[in-house]
C-alpha positions in Angstrom: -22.3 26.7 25.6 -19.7 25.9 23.1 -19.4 22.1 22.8 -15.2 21.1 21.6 -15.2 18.5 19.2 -12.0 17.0 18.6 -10.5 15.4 15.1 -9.7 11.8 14.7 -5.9 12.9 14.4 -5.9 14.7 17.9 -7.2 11.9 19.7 -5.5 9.2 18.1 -2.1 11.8 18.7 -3.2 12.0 21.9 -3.6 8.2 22.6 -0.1 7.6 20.7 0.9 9.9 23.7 -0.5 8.3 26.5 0.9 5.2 25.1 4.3 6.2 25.1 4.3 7.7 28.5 2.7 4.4 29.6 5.3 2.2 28.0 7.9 4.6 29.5 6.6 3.9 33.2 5.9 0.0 33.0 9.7 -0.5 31.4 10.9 2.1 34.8 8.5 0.1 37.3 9.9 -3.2 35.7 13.6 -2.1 35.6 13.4 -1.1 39.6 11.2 -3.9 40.7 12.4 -6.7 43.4 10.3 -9.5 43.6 10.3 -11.6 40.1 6.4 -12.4 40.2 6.1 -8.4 40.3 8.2 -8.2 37.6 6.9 -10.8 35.3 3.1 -8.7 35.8 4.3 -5.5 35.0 6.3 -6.9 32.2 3.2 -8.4 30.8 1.6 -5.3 31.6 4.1 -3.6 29.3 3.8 -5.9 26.8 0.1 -5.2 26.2 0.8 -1.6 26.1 3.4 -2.3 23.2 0.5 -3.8 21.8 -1.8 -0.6 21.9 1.0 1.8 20.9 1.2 -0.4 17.5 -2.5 -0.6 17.1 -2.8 3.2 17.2 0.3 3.9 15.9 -1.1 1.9 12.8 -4.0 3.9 12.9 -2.6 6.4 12.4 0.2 5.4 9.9 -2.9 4.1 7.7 -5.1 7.2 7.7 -1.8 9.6 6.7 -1.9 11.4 9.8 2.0 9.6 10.8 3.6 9.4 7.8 7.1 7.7 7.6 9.1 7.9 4.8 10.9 5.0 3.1 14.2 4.2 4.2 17.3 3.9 1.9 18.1 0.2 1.3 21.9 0.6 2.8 20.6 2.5 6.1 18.3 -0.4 6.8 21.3 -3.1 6.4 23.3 -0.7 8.7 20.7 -0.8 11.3 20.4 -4.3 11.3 24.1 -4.7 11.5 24.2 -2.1 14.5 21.4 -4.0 16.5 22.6 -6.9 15.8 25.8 -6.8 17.6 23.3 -5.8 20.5 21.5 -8.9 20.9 22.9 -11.1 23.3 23.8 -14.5 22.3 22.6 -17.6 24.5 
């Protein structure tokens, strides 16, 4: 009997993945979702999952296995200005 033995960056990819399919549902259950108590548990719910996705995401980031390149100083000021035109004002 061959026994599989899986590396640290397949399981941690394979968490990141689970994550993201997770965060994908709660944010579709909480988009089509009537009653506000509902809601407000699934959005928790999806909050702790955003949660998770860092942590391993982090993981992974730390031990090389997700590396992300620095970003040019004028691409991160036009993302900012982008996004900020997004957020709605109170």
């Amino acid at each position: 009997m061959i026994q599989e033995i899986y590396t640290d960056k397949e399981i941690l990819a394979d968490a990141l993945t689970a994550e993201k399919a997770a965060t994908n549902n709660y944010n579709t259950f909480a988009n089509e979702c009537v009653h506000n108590n509902v809601r407000d548990a699934i959005l928790h719910c999806l909050e702790q999952e955003h949660s998770i996705q860092e942590d391993v995401f982090n993981m992974m980031h730390e031990r090389g296995y997700y590396p992300t390149p620095d970003a040019e100083a004028n691409k991160v000021q036009g993302a900012k200005q982008k996004f900020a035109q997004c957020v709605k004002t109170v």
